[in-house]
C-alpha positions as a Markdown table, in Angstrom:
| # | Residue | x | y | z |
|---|---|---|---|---|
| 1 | Unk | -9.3 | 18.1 | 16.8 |
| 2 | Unk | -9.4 | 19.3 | 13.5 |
| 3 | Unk | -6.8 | 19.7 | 11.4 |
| 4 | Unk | -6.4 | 23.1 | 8.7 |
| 5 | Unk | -6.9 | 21.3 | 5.1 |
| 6 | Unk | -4.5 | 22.4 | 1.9 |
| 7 | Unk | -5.9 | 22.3 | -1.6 |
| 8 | Unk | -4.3 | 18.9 | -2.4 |
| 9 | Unk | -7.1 | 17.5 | 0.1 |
| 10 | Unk | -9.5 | 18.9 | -1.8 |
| 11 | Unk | -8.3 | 16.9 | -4.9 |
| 12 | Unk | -8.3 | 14.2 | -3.2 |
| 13 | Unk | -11.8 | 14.0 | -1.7 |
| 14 | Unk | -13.3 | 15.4 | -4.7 |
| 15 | Unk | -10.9 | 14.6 | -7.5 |
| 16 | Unk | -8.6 | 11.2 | -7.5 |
| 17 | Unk | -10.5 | 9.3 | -4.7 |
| 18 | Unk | -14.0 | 9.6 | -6.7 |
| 19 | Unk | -12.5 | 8.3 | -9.7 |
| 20 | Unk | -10.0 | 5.9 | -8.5 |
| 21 | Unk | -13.5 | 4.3 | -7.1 |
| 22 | Unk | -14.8 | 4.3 | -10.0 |
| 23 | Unk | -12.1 | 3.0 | -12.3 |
| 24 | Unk | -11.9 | 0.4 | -9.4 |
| 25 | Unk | -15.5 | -1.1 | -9.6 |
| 26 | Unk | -16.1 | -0.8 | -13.2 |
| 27 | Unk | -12.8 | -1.3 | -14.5 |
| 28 | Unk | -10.8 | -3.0 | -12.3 |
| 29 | Unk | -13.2 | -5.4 | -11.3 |
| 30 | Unk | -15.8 | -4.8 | -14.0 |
| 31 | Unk | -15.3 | -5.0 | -17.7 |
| 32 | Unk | -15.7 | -1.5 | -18.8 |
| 33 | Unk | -12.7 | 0.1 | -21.2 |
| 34 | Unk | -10.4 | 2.0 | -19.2 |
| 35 | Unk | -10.1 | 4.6 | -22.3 |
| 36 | Unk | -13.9 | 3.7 | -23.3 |
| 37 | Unk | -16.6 | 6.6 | -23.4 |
| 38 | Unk | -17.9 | 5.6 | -20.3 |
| 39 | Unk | -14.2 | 6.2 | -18.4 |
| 40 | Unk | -13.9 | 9.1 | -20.6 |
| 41 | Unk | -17.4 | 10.5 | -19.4 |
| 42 | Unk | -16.6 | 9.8 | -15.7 |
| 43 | Unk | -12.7 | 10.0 | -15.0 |
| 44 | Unk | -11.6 | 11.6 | -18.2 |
| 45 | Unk | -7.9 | 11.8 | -16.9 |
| 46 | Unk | -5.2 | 10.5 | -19.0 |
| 47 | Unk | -2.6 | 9.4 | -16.3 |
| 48 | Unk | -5.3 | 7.5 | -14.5 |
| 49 | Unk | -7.2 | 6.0 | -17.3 |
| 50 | Unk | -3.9 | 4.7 | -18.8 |
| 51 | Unk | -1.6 | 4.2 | -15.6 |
| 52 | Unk | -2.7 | 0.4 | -13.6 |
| 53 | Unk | -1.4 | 2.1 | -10.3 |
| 54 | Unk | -4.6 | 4.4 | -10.5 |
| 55 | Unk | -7.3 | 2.4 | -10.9 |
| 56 | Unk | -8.0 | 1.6 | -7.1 |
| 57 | Unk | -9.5 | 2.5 | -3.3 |
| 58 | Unk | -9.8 | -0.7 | -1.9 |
| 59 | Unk | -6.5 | -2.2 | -0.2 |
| 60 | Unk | -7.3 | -5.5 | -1.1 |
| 61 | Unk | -7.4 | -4.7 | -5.1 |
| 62 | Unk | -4.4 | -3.0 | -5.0 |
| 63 | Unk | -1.8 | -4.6 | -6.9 |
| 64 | Unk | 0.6 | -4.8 | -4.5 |
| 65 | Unk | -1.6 | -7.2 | -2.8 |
| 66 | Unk | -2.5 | -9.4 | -5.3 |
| 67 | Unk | -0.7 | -12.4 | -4.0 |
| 68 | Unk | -2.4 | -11.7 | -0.4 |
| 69 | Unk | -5.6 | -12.2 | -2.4 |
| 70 | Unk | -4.4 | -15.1 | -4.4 |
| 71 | Unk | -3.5 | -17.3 | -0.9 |
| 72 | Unk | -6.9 | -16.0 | 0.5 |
| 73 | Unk | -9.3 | -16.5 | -2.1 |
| 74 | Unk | -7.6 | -18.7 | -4.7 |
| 75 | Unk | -9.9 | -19.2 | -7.7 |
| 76 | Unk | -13.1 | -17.5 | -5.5 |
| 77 | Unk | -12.4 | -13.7 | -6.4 |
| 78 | Unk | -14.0 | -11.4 | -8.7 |
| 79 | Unk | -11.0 | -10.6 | -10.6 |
| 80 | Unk | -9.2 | -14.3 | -11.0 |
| 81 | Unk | -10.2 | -14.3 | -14.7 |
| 82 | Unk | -7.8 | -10.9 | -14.6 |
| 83 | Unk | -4.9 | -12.9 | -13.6 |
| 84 | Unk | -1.5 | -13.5 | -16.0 |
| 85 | Unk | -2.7 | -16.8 | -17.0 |
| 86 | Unk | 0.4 | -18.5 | -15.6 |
| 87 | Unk | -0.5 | -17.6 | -12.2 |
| 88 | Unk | -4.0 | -18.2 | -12.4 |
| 89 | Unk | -2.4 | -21.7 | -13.3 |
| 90 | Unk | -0.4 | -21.4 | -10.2 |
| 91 | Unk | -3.2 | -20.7 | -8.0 |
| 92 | Unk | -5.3 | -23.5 | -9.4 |
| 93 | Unk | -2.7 | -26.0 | -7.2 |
| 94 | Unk | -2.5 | -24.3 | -4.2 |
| 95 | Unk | -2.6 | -26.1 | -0.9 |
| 96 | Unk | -3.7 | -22.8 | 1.3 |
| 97 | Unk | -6.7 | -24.9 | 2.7 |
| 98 | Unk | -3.8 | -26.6 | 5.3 |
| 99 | Unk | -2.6 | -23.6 | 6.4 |
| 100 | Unk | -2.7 | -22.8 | 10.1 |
| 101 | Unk | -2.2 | -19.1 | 11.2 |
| 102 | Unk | 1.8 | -19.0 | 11.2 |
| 103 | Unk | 1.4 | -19.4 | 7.3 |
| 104 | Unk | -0.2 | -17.2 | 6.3 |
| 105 | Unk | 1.8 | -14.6 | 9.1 |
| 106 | Unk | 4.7 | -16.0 | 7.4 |
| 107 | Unk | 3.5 | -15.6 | 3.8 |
| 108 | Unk | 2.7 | -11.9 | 4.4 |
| 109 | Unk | 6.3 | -10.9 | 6.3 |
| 110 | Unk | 7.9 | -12.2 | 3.1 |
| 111 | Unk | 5.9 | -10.4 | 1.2 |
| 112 | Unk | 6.1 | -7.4 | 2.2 |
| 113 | Unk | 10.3 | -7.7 | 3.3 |
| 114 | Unk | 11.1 | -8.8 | -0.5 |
| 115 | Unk | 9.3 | -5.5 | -1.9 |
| 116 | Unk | 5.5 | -7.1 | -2.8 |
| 117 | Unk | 6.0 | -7.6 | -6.6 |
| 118 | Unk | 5.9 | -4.1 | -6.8 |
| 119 | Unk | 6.2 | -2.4 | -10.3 |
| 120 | Unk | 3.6 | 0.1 | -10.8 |
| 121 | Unk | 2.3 | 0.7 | -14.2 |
| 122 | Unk | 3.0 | -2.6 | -15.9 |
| 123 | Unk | 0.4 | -6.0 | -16.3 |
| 124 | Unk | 2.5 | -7.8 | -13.7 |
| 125 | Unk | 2.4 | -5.7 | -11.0 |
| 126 | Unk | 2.0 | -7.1 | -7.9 |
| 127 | Unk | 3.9 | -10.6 | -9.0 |
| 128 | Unk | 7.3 | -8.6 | -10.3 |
| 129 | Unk | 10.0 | -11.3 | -8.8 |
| 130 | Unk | 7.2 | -12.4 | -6.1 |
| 131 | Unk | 8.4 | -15.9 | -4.8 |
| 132 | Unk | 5.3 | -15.4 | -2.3 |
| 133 | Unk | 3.3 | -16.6 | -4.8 |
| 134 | Unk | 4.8 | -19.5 | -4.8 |
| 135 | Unk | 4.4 | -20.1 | -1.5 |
| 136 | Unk | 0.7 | -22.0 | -1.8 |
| 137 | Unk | 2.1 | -24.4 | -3.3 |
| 138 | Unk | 3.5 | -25.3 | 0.3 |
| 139 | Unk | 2.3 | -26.7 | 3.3 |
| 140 | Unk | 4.4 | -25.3 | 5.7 |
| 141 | Unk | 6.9 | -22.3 | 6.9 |
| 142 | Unk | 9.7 | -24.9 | 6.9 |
| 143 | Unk | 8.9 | -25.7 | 3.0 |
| 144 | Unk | 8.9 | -21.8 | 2.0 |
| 145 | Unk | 11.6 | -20.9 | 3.8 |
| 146 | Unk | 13.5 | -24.1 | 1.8 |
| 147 | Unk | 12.6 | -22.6 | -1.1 |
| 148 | Unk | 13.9 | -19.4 | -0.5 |
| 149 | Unk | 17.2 | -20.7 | 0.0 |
| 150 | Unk | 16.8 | -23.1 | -2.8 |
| 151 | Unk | 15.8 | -19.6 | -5.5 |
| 152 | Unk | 18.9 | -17.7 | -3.6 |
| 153 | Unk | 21.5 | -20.8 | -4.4 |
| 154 | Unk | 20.1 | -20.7 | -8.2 |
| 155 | Unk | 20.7 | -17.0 | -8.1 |
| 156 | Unk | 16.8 | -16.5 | -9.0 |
| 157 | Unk | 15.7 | -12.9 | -8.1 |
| 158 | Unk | 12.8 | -12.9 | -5.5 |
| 159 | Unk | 12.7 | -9.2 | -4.2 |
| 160 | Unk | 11.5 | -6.0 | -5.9 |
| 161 | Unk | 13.1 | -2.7 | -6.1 |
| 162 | Unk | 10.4 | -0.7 | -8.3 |
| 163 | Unk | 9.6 | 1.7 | -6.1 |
| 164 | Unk | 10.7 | -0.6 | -3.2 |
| 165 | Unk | 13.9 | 0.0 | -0.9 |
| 166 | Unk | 15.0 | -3.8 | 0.9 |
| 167 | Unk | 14.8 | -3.7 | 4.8 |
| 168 | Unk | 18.4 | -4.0 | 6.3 |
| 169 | Unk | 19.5 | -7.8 | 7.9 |
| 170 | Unk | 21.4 | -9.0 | 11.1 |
| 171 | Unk | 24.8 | -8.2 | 10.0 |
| 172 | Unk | 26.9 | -11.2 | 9.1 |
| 173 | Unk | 23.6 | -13.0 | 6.4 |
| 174 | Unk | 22.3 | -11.8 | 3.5 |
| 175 | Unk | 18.5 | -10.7 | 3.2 |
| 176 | Unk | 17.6 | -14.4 | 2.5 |
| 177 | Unk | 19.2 | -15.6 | 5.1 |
| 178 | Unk | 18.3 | -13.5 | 7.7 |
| 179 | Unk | 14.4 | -13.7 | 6.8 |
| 180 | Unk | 14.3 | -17.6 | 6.7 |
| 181 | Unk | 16.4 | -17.6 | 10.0 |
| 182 | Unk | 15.7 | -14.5 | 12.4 |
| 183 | Unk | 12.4 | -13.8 | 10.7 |
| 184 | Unk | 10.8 | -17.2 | 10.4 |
| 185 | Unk | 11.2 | -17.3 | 14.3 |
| 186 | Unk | 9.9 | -13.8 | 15.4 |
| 187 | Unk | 7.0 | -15.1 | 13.0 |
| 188 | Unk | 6.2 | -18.0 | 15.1 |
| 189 | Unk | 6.8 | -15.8 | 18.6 |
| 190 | Unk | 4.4 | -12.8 | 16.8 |
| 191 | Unk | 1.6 | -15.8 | 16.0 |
| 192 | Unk | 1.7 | -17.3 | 19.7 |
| 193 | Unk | 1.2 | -13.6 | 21.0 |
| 194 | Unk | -2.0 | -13.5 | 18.2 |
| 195 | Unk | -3.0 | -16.7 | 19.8 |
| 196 | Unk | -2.7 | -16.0 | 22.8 |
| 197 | Unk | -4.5 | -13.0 | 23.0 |
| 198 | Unk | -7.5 | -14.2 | 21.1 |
| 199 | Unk | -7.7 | -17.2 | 23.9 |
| 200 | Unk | -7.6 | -14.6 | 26.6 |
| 201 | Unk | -11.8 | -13.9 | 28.0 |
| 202 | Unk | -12.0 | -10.7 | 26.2 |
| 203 | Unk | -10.0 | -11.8 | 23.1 |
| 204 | Unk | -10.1 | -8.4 | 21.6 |
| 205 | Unk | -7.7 | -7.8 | 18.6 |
| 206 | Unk | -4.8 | -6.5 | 19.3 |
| 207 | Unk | -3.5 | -2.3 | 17.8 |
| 208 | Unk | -1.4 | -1.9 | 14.8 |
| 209 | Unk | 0.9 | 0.1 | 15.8 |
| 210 | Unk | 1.3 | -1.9 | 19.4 |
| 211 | Unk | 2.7 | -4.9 | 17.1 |
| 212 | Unk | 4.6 | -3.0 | 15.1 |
| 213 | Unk | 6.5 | -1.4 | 17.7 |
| 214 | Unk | 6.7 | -5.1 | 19.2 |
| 215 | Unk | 8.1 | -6.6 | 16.3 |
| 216 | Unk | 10.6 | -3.5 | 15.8 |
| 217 | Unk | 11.8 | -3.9 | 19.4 |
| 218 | Unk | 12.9 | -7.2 | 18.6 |
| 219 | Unk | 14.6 | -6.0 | 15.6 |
| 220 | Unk | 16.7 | -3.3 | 18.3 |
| 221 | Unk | 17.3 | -6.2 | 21.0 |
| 222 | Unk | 19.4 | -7.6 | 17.8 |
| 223 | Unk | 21.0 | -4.7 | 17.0 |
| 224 | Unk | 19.7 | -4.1 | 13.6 |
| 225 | Unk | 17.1 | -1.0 | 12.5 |
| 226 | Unk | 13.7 | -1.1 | 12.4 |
| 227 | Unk | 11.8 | -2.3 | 9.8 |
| 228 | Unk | 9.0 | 0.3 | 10.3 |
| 229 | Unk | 7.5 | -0.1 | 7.0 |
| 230 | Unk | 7.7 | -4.2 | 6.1 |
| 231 | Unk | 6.4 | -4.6 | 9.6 |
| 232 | Unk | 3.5 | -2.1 | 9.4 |
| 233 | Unk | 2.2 | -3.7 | 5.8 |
| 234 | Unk | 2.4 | -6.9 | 6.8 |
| 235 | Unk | 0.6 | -6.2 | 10.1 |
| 236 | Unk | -2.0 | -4.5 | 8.3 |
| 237 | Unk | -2.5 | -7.8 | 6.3 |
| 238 | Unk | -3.0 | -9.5 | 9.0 |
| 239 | Unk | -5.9 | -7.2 | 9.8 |
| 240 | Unk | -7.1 | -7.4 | 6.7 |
| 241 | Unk | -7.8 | -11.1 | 6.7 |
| 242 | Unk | -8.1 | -12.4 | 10.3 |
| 243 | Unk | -9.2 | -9.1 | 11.9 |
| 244 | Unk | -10.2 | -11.4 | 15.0 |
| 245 | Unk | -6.3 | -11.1 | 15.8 |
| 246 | Unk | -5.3 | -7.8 | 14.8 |
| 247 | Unk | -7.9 | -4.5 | 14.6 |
| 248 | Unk | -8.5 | -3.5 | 11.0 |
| 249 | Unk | -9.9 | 0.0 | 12.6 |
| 250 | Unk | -7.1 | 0.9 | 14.5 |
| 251 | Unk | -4.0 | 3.4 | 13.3 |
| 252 | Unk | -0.8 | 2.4 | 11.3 |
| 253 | Unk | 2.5 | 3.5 | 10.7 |
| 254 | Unk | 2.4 | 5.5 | 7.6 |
| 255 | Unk | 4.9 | 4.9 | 4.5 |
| 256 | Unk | 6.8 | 7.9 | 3.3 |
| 257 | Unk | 4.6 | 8.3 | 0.5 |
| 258 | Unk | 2.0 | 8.0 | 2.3 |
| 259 | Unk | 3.5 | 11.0 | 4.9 |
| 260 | Unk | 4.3 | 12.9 | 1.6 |
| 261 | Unk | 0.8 | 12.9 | 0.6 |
| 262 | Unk | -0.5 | 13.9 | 4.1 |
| 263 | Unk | 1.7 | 17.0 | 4.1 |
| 264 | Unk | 0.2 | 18.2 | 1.1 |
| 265 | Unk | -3.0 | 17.7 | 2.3 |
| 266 | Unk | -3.3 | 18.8 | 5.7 |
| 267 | Unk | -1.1 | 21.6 | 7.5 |
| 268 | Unk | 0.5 | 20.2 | 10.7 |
| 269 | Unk | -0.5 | 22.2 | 14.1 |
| 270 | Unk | 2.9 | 23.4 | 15.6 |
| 271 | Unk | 3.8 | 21.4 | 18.8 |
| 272 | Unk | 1.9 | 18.3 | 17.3 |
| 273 | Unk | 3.5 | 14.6 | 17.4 |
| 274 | Unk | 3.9 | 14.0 | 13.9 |
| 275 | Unk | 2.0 | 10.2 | 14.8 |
| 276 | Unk | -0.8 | 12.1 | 16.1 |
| 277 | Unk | -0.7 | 14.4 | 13.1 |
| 278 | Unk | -1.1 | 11.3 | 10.8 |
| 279 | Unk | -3.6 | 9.5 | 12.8 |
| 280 | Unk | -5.7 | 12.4 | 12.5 |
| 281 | Unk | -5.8 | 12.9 | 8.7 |
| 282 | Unk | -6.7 | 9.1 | 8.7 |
| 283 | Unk | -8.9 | 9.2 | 10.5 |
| 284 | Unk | -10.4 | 12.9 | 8.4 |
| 285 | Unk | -10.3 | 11.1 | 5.5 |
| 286 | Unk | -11.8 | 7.4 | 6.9 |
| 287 | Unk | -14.9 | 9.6 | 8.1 |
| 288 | Unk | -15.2 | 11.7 | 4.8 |
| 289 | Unk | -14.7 | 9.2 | 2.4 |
| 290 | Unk | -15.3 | 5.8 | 4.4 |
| 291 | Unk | -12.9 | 2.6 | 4.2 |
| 292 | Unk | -10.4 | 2.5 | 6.9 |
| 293 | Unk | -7.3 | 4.1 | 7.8 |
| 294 | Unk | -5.1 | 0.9 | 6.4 |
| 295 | Unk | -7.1 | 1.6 | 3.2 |
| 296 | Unk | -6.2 | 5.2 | 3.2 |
| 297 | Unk | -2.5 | 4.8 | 4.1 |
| 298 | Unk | -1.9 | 2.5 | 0.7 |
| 299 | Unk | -4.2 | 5.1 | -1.4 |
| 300 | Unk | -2.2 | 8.1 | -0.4 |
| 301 | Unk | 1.0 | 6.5 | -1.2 |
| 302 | Unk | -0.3 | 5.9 | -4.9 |
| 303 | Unk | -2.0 | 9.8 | -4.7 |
| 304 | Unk | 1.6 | 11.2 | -3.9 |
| 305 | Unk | 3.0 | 9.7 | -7.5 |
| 306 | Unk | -0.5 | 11.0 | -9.3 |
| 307 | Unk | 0.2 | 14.5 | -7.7 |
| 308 | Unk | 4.0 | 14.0 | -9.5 |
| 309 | Unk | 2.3 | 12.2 | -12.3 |
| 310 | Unk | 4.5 | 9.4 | -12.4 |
| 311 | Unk | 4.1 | 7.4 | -15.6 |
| 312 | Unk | 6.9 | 4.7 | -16.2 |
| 313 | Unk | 5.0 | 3.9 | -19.9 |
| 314 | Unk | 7.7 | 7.1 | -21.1 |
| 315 | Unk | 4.6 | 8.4 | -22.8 |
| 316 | Unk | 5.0 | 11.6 | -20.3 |
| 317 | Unk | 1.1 | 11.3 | -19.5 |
| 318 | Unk | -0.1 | 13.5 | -17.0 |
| 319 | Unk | -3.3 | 14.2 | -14.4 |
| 320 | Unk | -6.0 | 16.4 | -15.9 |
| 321 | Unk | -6.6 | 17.8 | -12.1 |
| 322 | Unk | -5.2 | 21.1 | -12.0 |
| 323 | Unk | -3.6 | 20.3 | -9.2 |
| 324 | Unk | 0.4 | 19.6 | -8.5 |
| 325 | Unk | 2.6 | 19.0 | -5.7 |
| 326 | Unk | 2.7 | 21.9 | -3.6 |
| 327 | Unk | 5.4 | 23.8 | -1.7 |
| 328 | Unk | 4.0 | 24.9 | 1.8 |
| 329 | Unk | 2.9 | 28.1 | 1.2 |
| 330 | Unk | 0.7 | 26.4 | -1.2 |
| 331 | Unk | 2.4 | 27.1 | -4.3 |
| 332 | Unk | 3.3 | 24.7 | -7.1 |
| 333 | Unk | 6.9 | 22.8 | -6.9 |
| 334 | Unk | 6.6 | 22.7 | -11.0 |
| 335 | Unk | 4.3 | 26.1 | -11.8 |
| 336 | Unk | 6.1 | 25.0 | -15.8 |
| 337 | Unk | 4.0 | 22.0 | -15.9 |
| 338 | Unk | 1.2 | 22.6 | -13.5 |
| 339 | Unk | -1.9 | 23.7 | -14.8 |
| 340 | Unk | -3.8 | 26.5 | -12.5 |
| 341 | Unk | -7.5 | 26.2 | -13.5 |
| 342 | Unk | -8.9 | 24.4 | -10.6 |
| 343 | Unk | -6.5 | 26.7 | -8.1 |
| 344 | Unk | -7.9 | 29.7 | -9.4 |
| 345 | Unk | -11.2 | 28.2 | -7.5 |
| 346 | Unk | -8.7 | 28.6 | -4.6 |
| 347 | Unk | -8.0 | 32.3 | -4.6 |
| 348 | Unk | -10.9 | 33.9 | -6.6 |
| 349 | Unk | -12.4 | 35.4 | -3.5 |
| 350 | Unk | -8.3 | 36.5 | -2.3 |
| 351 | Unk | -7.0 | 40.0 | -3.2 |
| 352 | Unk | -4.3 | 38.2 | -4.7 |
| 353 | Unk | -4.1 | 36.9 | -8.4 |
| 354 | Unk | -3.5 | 33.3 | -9.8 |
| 355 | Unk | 0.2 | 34.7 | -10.9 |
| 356 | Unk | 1.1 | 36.2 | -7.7 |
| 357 | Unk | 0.8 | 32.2 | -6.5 |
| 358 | Unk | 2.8 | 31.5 | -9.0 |
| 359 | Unk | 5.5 | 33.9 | -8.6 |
């Protein structure tokens, strides 16, 4: 089934995911000037020439998972050289080459439940308050989750809240607490039920959302919420780099960015499970565009904040699209601001003006 497209898809197919991919691979990873005449010539968007948060398709380049790239790859990635030069120094010693399956499983649930180093728009993105990058230093689970504790007695500040809202713990511990405790054992349970599947004769990886709904059961047997999001990212990781275990193909759980951007993208069929509704524009925009539907899902969640055109510089920059946020009848949530031009393309063969979708 297809689903009824809104203009915001069409500035995203044609608009912030063509030039995203281009800031990405000659930019982000190559050494072109974001505000050079070559970015000027093919992007030529303020907000996304001068904005970090813009500058990507790929999952794996997205600042937000720089530390999962760091305890992969170490020194071994394009964009190492890019590093602030005290973590490149940090990486340089890790011990990542012991690490069995529950580390790394371990390494990414942290991550991802002490908000990813996120801060959007500044050089350190990706490593704001990150104590997962510490972590390759370490050998073991035992050893991180030691130094959690150790960074929590010293009152040092290991989770982000740019842009990041902290999952809830068992009532009774703290956040720290409850993720070296609780969490360090449903992250040995969720690598033995990796392992165990891969050992079985057909091994295939196991779904996203399956997992994530495993994992959030276990979170309900304790009587605590789910932690829909945390657990979906960090699932996703795992199918990033060991997709043996987990299927890098198959659906997620979307963010509420993510769900914000959809909405203004595609028009949800009444009757229609709002899951269903989400797996299909993934998978719309997977077959249009290419990637995969993890990719996709952290792209949209940046493409919501471009459409509002979120710049935390205070230099009130904004897209040179055309395009805004959109109410549902397909009319702008800020017409002050928004600039019409590329709607107009939207109603010129309508009997209705460019100011009667503006009134």
């Amino acid at each position: 089934m297809q689903l009824e497209t809104r203009p915001n898809y069409d500035c995203y197919v044609n608009y912030f995911w063509p030039k995203s991919e281009w800031l990405e691979e000659n930019c982000l990873i190559g050494d072109l000037d974001y505000l050079g005449p070559e970015a000027d010539k093919n992007v030529n968007d303020p907000l996304m020439q001068n904005i970090p948060a813009y500058n990507c398709v790929s999952r794996t380049y997205e600042g937000f998972n720089n530390v999962n790239q760091d305890l992969n790859y170490g020194v071994n990635q394009q964009v190492f050289s890019k590093r602030p030069a005290d973590v490149q120094e940090r990486v340089k010693n890790y011990v990542t080459d012991k690490w069995s399956l529950l580390e790394y499983v371990y390494a990414y649930y942290v991550h991802r439940s002490t908000g990813s180093g996120f801060y959007a728009g500044k050089d350190w993105h990706g490593y704001h308050h990150s104590i997962v990058s510490h972590f390759g230093l370490y050998e073991t689970v035992e050893e991180m989750a030691e130094l959690m504790k150790t960074w929590k007695a010293a009152d040092r500040k290991m989770f982000s809240t740019i842009g990041n809202q902290n999952p809830t713990p068992i009532k009774g511990l703290n956040l720290p607490e409850h993720i070296t405790t609780f969490g360090l054992e449903l992250m040995k349970e969720l690598t033995g039920w990796l392992e165990e599947n891969l050992a079985k004769d057909n091994g295939a990886p196991l779904d996203q959302k399956e997992l994530t709904d495993r994992l959030n059961q276990k979170n309900i047997d304790r009587g605590v919420r789910r932690w829909n999001f945390p657990y979906a990212q960090m699932i996703a990781d795992i199918a990033t780099y060991h997709p043996e275990y987990v299927d890098p193909n198959s659906s997620l759980y979307c963010g509420n960015n993510a769900r914000q951007a959809i909405e203004q993208m595609f028009r949800r069929p009444k009757g229609m499970s709002e899951h269903v509704y989400h797996d299909l524009a993934l998978a719309n925009l997977t077959e249009r565009l290419g990637t995969n539907a993890v990719a996709h899902e952290d792209t949209l969640c940046i493409y919501v904040r471009f459409l509002n055109n979120l710049d935390r510089s205070g230099r009130g920059l904004t897209n040179a699209s055309g395009y805004y946020m959109m109410n549902k009848d397909d009319t702008p949530m800020h017409p002050d601001i928004w600039r019409p031009e590329a709607y107009q393309k939207k109603v010129n063969n309508s009997s209705h003006s460019i100011m009667d979708f503006l009134s």
